[in-house]
PADO-556653 format. One record per atom (N, C-alpha, C, O, CB): residue in one letter; chain; z, x, y. Coordinates in pm, whole numbers, plus 50000, padded with zeros to 5 digits. Atoms other than C-alpha are relative to their C-alpha. Glycine has a CB too. Example, Ala and Ser with C-alpha at 12.3 -4.5 7.8 and 13.67 -1.06 7.14 Angstrom:
PADO-556653
res:A	chain:A	zz:50000	xx:50089	yy:49881;
res:A	chain:A	zz:50780	xx:51230	yy:49550;
res:A	chain:A	zz:50000	xx:50090	yy:50120;
res:A	chain:A	zz:50066	xx:50194	yy:50118;
res:A	chain:A	zz:50125	xx:49901	yy:50003;
res:S	chain:A	zz:49994	xx:49918	yy:49881;
res:S	chain:A	zz:50714	xx:51367	yy:49894;
res:S	chain:A	zz:50073	xx:49923	yy:50109;
res:S	chain:A	zz:50090	xx:49974	yy:50220;
res:S	chain:A	zz:49858	xx:50041	yy:50046;
END
This chain:
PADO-556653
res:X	chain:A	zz:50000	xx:50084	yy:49883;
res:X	chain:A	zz:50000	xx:50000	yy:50000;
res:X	chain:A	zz:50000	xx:50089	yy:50125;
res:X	chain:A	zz:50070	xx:50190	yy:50119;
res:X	chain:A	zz:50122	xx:49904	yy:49999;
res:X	chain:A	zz:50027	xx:49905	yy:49864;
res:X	chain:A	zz:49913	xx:50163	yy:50357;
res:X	chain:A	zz:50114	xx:49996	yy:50075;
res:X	chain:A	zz:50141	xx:50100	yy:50136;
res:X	chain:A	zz:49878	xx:49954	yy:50098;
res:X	chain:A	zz:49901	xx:50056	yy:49945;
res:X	chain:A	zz:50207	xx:50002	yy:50500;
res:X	chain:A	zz:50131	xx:50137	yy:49945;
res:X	chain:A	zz:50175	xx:50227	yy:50016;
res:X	chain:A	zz:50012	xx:49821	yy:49938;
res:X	chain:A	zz:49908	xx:49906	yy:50124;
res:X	chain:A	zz:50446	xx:50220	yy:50254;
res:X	chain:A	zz:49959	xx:50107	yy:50059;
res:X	chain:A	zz:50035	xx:50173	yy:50131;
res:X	chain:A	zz:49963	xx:49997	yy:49817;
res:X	chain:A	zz:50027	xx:49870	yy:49990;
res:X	chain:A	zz:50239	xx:50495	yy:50297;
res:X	chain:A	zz:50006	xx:50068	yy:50125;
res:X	chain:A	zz:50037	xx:50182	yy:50162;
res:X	chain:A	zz:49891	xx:50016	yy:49953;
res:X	chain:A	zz:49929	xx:49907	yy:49797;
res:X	chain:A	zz:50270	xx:50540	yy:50685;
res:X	chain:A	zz:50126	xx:50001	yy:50008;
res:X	chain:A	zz:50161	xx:50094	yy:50081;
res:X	chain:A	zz:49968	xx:49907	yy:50180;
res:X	chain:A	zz:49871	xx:49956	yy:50000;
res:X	chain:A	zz:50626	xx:50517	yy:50648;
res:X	chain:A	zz:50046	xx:50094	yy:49900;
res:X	chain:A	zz:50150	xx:50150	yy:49936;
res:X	chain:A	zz:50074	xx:49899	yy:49995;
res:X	chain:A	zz:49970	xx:49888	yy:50043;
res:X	chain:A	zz:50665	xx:50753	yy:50409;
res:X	chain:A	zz:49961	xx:50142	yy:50060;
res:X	chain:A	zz:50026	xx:50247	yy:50054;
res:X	chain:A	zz:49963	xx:49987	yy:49893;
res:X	chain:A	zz:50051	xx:49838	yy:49930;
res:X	chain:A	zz:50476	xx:51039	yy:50586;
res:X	chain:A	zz:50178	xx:50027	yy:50154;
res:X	chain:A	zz:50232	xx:50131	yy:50192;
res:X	chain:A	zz:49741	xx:49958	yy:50134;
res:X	chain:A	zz:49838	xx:49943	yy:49954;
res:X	chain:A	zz:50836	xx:51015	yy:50811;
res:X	chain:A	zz:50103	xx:50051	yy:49932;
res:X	chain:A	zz:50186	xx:50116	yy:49996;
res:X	chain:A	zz:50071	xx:49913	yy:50048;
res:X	chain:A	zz:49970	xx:49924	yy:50077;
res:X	chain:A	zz:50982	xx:51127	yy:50559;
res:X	chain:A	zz:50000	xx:50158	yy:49934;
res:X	chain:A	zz:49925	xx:50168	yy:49837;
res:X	chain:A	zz:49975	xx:49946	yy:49965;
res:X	chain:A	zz:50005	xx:49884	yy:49961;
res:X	chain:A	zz:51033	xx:51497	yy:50560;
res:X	chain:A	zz:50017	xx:50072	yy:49890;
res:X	chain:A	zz:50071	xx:49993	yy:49813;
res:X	chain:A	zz:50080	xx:50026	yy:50095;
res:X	chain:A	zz:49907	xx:49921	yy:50084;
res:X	chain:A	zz:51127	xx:51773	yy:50295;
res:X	chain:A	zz:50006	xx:50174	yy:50048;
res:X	chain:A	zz:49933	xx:50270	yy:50024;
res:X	chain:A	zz:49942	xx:49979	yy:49834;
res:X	chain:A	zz:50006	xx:49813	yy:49893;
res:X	chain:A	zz:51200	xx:52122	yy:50496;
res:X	chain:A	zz:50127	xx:50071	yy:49918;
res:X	chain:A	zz:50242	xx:50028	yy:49926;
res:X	chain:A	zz:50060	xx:49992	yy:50246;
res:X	chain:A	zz:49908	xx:49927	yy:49983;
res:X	chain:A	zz:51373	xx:52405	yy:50333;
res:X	chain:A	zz:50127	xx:50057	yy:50050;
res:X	chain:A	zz:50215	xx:50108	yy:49980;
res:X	chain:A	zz:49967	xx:50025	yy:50005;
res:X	chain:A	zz:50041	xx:49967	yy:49891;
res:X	chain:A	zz:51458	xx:52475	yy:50676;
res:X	chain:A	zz:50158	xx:49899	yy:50025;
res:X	chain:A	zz:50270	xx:49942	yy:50051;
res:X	chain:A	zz:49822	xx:49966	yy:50054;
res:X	chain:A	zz:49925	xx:50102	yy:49881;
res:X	chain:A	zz:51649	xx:52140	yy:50802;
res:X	chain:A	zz:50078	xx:49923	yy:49842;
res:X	chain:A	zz:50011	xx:49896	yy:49742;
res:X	chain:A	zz:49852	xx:49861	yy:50140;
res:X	chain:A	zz:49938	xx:50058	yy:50117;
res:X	chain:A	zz:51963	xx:51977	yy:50543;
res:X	chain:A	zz:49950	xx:50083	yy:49844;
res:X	chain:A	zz:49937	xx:50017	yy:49741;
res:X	chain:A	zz:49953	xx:49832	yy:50006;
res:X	chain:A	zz:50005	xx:49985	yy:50136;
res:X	chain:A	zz:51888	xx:52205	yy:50255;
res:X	chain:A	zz:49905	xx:50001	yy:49920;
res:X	chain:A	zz:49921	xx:50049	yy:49808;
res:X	chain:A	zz:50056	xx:49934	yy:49958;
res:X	chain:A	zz:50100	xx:50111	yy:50053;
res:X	chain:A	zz:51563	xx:52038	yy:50164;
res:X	chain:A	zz:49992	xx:49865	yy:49952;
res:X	chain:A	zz:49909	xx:49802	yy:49885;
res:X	chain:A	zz:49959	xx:50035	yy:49925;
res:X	chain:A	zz:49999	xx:50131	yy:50094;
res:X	chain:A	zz:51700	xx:51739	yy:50092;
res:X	chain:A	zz:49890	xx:49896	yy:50086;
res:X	chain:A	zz:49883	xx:49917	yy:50207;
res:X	chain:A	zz:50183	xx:49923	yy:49984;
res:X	chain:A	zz:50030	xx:50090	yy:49967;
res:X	chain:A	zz:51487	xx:51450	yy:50160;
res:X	chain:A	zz:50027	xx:49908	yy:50181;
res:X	chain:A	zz:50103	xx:49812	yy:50192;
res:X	chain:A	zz:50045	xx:49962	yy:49890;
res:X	chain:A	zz:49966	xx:49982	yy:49849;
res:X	chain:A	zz:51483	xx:51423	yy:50591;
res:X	chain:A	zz:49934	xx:49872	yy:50063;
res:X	chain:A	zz:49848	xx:49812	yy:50000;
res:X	chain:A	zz:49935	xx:50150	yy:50070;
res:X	chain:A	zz:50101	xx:50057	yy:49926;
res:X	chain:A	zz:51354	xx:51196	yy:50845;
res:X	chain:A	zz:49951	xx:50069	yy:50131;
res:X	chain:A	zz:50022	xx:50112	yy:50222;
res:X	chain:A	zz:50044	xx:49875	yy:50028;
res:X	chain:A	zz:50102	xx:49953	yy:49895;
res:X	chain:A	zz:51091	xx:51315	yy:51075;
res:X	chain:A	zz:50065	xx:50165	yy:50020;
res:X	chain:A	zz:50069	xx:50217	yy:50132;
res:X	chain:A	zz:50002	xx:49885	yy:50165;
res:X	chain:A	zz:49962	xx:49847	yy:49919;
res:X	chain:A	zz:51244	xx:51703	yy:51051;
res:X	chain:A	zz:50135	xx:49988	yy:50099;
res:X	chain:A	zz:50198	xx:50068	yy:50169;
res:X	chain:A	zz:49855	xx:50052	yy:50115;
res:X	chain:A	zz:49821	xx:49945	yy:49874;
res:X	chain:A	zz:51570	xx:51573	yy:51239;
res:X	chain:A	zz:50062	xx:50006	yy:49845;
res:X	chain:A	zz:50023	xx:49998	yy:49728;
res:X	chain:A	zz:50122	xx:49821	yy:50170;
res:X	chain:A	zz:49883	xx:49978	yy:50139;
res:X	chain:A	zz:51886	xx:51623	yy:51033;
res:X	chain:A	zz:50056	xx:49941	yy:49995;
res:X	chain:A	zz:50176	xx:49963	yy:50016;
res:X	chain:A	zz:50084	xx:50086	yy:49971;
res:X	chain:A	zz:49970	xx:50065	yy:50052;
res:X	chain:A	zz:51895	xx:51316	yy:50928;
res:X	chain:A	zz:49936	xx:49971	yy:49834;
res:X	chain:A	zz:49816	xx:49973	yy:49807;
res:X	chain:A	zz:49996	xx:49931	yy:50089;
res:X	chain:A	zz:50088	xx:49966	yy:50104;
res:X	chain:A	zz:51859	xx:51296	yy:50556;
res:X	chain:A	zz:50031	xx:49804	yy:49960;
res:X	chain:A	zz:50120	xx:49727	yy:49994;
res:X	chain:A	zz:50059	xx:50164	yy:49868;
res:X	chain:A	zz:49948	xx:50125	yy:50077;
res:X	chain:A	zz:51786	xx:50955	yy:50334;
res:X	chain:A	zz:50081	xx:49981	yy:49934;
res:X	chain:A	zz:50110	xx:49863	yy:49914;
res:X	chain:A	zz:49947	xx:49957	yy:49939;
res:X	chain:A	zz:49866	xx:50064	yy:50020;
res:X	chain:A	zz:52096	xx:51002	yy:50167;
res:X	chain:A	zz:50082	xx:49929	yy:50072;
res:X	chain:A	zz:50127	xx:49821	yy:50033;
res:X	chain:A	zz:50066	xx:50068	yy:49973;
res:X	chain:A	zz:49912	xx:50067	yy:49937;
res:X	chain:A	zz:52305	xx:50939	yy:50459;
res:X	chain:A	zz:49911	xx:49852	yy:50075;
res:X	chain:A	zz:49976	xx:49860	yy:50179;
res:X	chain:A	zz:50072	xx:50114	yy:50107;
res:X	chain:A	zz:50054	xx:50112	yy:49933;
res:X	chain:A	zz:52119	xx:50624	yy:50613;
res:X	chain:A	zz:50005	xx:49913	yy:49886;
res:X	chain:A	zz:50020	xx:49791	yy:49900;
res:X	chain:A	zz:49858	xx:50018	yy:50068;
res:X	chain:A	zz:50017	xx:50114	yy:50064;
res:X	chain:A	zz:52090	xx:50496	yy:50282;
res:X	chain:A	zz:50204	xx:49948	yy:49960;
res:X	chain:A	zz:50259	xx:49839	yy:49939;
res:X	chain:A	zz:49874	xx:50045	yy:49844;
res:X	chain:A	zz:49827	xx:50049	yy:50002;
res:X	chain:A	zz:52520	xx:50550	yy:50249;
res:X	chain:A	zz:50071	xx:49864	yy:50111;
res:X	chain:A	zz:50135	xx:49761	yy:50088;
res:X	chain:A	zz:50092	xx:50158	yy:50055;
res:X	chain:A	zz:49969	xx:50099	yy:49913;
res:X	chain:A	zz:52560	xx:50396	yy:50599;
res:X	chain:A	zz:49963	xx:49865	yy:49980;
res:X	chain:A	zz:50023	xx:49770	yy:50030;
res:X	chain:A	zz:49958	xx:50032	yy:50105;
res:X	chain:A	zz:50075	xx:50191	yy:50024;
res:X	chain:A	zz:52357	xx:50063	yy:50488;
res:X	chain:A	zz:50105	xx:49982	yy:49890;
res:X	chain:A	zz:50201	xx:49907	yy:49911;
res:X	chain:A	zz:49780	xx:49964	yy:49922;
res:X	chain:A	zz:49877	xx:50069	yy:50079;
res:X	chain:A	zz:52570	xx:50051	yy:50163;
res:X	chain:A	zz:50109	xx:49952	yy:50035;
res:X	chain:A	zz:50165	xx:49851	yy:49992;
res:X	chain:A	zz:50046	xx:50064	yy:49926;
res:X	chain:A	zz:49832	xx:50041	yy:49939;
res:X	chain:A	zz:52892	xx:50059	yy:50369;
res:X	chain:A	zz:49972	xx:49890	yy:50078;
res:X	chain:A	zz:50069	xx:49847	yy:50142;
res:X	chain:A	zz:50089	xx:50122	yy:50108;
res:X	chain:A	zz:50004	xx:50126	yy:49942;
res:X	chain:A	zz:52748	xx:49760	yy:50518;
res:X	chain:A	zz:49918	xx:50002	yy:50180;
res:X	chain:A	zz:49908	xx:49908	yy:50259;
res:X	chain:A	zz:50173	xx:49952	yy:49996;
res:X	chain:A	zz:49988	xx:49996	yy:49855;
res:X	chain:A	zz:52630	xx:49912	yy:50857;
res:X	chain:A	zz:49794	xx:49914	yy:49975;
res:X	chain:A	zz:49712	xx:49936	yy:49886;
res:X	chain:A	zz:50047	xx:50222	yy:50098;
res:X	chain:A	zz:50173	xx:50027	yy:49998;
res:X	chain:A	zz:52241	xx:49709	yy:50956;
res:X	chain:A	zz:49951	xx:50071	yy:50100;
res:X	chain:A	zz:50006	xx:50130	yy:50193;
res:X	chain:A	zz:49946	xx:49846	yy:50026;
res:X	chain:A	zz:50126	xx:49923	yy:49951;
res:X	chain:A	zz:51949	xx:49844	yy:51073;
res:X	chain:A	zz:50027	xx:50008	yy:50182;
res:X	chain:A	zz:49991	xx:50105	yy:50248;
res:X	chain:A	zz:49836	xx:49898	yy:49948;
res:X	chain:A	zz:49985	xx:50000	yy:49841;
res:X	chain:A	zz:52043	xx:49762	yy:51457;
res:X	chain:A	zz:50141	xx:50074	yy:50059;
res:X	chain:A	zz:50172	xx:50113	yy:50172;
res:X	chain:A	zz:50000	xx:49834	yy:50052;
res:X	chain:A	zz:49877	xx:49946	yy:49955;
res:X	chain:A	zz:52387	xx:49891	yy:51413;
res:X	chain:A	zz:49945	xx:50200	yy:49994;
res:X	chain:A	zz:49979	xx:50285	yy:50076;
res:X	chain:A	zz:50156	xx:49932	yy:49867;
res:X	chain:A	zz:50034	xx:49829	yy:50046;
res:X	chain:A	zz:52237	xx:50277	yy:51278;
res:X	chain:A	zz:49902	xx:49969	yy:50124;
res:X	chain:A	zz:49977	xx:50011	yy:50213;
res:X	chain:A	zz:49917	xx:50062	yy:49804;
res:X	chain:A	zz:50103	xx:49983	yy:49868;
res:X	chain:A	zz:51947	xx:50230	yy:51587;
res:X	chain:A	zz:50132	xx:50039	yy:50133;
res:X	chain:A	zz:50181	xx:50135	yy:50191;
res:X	chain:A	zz:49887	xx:49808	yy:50039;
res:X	chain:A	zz:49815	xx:49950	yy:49861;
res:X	chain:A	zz:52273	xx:50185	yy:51852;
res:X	chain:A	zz:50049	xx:50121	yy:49983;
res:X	chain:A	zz:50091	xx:50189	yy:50077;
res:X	chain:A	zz:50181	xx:49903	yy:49971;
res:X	chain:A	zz:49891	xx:49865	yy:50026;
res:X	chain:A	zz:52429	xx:50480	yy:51686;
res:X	chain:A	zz:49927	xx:50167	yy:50029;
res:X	chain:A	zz:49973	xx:50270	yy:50077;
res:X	chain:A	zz:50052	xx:49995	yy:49807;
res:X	chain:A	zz:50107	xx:49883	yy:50010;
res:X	chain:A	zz:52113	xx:50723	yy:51648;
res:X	chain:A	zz:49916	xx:49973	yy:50060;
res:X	chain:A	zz:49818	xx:49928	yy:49999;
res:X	chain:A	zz:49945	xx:50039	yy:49887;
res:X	chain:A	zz:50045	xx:50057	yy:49906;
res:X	chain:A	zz:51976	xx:50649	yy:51936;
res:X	chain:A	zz:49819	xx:50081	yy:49980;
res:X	chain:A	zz:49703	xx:50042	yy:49992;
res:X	chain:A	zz:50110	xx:50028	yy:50145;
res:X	chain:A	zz:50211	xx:49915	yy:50024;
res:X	chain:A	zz:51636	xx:50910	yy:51864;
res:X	chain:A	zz:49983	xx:49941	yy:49898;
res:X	chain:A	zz:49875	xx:49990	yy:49866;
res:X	chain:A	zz:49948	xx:50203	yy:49961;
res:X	chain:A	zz:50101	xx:50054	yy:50142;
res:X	chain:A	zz:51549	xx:50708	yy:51519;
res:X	chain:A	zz:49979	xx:49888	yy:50041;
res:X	chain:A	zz:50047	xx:49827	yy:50123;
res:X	chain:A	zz:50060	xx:49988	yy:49838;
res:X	chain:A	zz:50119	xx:50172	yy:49984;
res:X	chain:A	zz:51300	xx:50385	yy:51516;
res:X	chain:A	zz:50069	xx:49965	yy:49880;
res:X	chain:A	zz:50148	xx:50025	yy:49807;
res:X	chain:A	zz:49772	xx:49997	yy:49980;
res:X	chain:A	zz:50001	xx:50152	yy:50052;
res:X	chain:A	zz:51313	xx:50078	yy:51344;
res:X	chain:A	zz:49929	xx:50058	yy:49836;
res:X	chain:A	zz:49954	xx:50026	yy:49721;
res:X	chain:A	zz:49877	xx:49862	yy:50123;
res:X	chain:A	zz:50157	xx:49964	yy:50166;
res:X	chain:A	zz:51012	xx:50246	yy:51059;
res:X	chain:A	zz:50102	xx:50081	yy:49978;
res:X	chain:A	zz:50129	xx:50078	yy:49858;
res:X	chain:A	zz:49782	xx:50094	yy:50012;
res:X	chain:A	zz:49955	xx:49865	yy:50084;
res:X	chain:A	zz:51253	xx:50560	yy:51033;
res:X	chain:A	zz:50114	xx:49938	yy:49872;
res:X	chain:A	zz:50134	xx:49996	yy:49766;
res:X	chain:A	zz:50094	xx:50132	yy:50126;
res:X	chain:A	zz:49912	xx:50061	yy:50081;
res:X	chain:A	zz:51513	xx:50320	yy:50862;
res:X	chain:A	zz:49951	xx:49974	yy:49845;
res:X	chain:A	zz:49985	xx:50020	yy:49736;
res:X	chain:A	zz:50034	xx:49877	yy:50069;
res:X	chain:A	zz:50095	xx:50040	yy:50114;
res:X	chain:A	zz:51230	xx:50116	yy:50658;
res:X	chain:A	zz:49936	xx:50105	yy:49929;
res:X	chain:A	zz:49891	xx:50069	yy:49820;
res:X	chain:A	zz:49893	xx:49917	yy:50047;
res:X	chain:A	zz:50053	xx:49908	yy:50072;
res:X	chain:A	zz:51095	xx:50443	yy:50547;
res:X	chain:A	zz:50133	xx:50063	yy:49912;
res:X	chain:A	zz:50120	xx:50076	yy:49790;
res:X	chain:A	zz:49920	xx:50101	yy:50096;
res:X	chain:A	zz:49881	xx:49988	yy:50112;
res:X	chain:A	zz:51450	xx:50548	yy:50401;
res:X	chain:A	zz:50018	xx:49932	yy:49888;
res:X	chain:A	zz:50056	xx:49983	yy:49783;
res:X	chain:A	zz:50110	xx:49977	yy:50046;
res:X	chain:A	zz:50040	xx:50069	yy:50076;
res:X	chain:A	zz:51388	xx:50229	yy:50242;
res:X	chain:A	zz:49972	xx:50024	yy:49935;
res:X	chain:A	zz:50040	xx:50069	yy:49843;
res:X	chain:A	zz:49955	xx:49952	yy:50008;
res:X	chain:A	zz:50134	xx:49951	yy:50111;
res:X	chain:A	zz:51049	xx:50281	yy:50069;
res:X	chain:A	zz:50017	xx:50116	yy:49936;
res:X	chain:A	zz:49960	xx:50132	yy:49828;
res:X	chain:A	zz:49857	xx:50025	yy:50066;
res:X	chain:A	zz:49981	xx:49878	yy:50087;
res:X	chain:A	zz:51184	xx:50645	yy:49986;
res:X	chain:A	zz:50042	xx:49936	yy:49896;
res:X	chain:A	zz:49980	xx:49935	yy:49790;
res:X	chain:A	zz:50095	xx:50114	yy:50044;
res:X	chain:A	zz:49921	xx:50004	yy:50151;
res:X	chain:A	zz:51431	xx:50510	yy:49752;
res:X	chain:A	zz:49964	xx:49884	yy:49924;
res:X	chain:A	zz:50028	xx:49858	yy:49822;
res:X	chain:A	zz:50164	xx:49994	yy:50008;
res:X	chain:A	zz:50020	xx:50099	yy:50082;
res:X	chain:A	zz:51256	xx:50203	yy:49643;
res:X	chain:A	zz:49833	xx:50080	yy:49887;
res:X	chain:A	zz:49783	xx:50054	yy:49777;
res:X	chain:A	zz:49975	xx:49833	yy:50120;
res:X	chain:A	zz:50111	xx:49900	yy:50128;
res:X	chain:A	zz:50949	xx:50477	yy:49507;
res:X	chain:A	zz:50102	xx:50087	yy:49947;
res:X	chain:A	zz:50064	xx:50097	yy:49830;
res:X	chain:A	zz:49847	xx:50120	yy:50070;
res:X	chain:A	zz:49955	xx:49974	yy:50084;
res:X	chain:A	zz:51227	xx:50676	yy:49384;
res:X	chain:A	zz:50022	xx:49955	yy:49864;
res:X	chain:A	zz:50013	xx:50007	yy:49752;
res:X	chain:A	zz:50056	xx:50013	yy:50041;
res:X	chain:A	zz:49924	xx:50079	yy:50117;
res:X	chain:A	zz:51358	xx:50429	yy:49180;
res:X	chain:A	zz:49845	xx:49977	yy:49843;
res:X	chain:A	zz:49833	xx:50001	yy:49723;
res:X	chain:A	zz:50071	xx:49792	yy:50100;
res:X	chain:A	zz:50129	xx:50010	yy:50049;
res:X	chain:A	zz:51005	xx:50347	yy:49068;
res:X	chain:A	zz:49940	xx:50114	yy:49881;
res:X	chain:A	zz:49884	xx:50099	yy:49772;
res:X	chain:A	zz:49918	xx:50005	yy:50127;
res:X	chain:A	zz:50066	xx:49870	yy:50062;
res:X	chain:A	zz:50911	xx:50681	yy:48946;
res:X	chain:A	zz:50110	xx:50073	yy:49874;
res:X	chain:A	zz:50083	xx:50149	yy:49781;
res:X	chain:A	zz:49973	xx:50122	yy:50145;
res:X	chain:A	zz:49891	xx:49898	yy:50108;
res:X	chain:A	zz:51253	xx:50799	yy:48754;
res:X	chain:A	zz:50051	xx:49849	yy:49905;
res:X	chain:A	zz:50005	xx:49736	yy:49919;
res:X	chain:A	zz:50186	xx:50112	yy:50116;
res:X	chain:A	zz:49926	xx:50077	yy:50085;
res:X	chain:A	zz:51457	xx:50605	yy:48503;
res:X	chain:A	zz:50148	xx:50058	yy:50016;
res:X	chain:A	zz:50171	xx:50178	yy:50030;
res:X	chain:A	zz:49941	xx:50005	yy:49851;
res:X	chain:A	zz:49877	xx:49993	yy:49984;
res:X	chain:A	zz:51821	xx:50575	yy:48531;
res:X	chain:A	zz:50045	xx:49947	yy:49839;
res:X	chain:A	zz:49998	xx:49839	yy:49801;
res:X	chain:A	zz:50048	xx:49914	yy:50137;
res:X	chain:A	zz:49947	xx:49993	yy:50104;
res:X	chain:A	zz:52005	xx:50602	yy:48180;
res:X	chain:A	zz:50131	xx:49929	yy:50057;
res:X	chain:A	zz:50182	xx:50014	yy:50130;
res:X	chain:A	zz:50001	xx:50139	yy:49938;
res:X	chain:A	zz:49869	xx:50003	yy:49962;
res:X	chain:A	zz:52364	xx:50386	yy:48278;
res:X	chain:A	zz:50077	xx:49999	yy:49869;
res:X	chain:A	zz:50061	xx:49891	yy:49812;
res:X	chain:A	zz:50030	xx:49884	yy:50092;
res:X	chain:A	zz:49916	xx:50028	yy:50094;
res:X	chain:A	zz:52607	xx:50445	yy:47985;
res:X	chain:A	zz:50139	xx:49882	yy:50043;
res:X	chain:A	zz:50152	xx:49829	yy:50154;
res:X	chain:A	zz:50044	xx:50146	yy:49959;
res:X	chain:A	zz:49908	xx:50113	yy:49951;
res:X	chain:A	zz:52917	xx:50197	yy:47975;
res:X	chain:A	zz:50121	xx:50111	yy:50026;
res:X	chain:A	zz:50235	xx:50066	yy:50035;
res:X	chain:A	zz:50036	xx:49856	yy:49875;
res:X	chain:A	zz:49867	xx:49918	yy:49950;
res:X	chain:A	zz:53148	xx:50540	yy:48064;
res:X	chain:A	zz:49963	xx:49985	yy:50139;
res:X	chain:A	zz:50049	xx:50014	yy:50221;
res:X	chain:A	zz:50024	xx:50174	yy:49947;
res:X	chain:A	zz:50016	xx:49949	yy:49838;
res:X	chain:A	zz:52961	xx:50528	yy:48414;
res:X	chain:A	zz:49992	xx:49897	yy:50068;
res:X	chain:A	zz:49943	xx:49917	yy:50179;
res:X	chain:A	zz:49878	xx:50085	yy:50043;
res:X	chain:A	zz:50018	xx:50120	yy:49932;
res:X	chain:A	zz:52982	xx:50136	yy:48513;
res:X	chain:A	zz:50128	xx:50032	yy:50028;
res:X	chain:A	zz:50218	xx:50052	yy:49946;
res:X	chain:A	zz:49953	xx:49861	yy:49938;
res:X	chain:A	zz:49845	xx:50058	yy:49901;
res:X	chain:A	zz:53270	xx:50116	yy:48792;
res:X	chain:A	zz:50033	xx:49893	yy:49969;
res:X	chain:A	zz:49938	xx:49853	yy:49902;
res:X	chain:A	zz:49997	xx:49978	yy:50160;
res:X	chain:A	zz:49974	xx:50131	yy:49934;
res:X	chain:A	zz:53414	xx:49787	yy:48830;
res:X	chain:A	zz:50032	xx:49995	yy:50100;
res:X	chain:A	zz:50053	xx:49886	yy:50153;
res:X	chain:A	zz:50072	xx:49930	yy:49960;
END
């Protein structure tokens, strides 16, 4: 989808900036933490207020990272690794 695919090109991976982990646009913001802050409940307008240099797409592209992650790997969950 083209849509997907222009938001992924924000998506960064630099040696350089966080380690290489997985970046947006080369700042040092990585998709781990944006995707932590949404778990803890924060939305898309509350992380814009906060990080005032990231867009609206840099979020949705954190998104689409981890929804083609998911896509591409397989997750094994045994019943030692379900929390309640």
């Amino acid at each position: 989808m083209i849509i997907q695919n222009n938001l992924l090109e924000r998506i960064t991976v630099n040696p350089a900036i966080c380690h290489g982990k997985p970046a947006i646009r080369n700042k040092r913001y990585t998709v781990e933490s944006i995707l932590e802050y949404m778990a803890g409940g924060d939305s898309t307008e509350d992380l814009l207020k906060e990080f005032t240099d990231l867009e609206k797409d840099d979020i949705l592209a954190c998104l689409t990272f981890a929804m083609a992650m998911l896509k591409e790997k397989t997750v094994n969950i045994t019943d030692n690794e379900v929390y309640a």
